[in-house]
Steps between C-alpha positions, in 0.01 A plus 500: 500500500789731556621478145175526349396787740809681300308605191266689709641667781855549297599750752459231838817422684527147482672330799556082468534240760869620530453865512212408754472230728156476676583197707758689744413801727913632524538470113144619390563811717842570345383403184202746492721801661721439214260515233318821605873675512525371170192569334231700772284416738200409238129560538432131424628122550384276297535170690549205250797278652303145594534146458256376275512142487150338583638145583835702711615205782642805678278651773787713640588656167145579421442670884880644456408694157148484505384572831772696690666637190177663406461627902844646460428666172124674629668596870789690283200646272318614763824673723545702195150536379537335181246347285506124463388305232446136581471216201268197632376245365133353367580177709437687831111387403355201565542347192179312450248712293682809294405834395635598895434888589740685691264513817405108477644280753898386509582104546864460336600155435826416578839677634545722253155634442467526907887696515368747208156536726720580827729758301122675359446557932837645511404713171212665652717620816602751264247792462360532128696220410400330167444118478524325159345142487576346130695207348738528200738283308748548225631241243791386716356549816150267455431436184764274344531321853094395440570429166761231627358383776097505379238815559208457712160483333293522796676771696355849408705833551503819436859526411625761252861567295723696719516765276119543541547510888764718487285769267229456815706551791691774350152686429369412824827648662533816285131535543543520896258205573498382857291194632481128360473435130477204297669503123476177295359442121252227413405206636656218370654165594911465486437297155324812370746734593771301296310437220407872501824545533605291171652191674358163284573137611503556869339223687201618725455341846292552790584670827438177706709338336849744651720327695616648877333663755357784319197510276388780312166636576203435266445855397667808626381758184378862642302740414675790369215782470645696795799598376312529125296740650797702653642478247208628256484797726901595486483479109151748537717738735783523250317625245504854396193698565285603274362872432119452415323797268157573527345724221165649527 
């Protein structure tokens, strides 16, 4: 998400795991003091270091850079009054029906879905923080692993291209949304997505059938309007006004 997040917001300071280390308080302190003598103190963080690994065997990493990296990035956003801008994830739902609103109830299945729900509390200790729920893949980070491996045809998503994210949280950032937003395209099945996405002679198997302790949920798409709506509204507010003549 950091690379694609480059084509929009060209002018973002982009820090890496190296540059920034979430998992330790001493070196995330240093770290951060040694970016804003370098670049500023800037108005907003966009917070987008995670692990992202459904099936990860690694509770401590997921708490270490999921959990309490995400508490020390809000409690360093908040001490300087900085906006924060958190990217979630649709699998904080339940999972079981689709088309999710923001305000429906959260059931996350599994460790990583529950570490990206407990960073979303930590999120919201920062005031008019914004909170991102979506899913995205690229080629080499998704895609040609299902193609290998098989695509589900009975697990539904929302999940969009990274570029398309990207284009959403940039507008919601620039925009100066706060609050809880989902972001996602269509509904459609992991099969779909390849095939929409030009991928032929994949084989197509169902979610039962994964091996290992996690399973994906039956359906985890969203419903989007929200932050169509918002978004509707921003495009309506950027347009010029327009002088009306009356002639009697």
């Amino acid at each position: 998400m950091g690379t694609a997040l480059r084509e929009f917001l060209p002018d973002a300071i982009y820090l890496n795991r190296i540059a920034l280390d979430v998992t330790d308080d001493a070196r995330f302190d240093i770290q951060m003091r040694q970016a804003v003598a370098d670049f500023g103190e800037p108005n907003t963080l966009i917070h987008a270091a995670a692990i992202t690994d459904h099936a990860c065997p690694d509770a401590g990493a997921l708490i270490d850079v999921n959990v309490r990296g995400t508490e020390r990035v809000a409690h360093w956003c908040r001490a300087h009054s900085v906006r924060l801008v958190y990217l979630s994830t649709h699998y904080v739902y339940p999972g079981v029906r689709g088309a999710y609103r923001e305000s429906d109830a959260l059931s996350p299945i599994g460790g990583y879905a529950m570490s990206k729900l407990a960073g979303e509390g930590w999120a919201r200790y920062v005031p008019e923080a914004l909170l991102v729920r979506g899913s995205w893949y690229t080629a080499t980070s998704r895609l040609d692993a299902w193609a290998r491996s098989g695509a589900f045809s009975d697990a539904w998503v929302s999940r969009e291209s990274s570029r398309d994210a990207a284009r959403k949280i940039a507008q919601l950032t620039l925009g100066g949304a706060a609050g809880t937003f989902n972001i996602g395209g269509p509904k459609r099945t992991f099969a779909q997505i390849l095939r929409d996405e030009g991928y032929t002679g994949f084989a197509e198997r169902s979610r039962l059938s994964h091996v290992g302790a996690y399973r994906f949920p039956h359906d985890v798409s969203v419903d989007t309007r929200k932050f169509e709506r918002w978004s509707a509204e921003q495009a309506k507010q950027a347009q010029p006004a327009q002088l009306e003549f009356n002639f009697e």
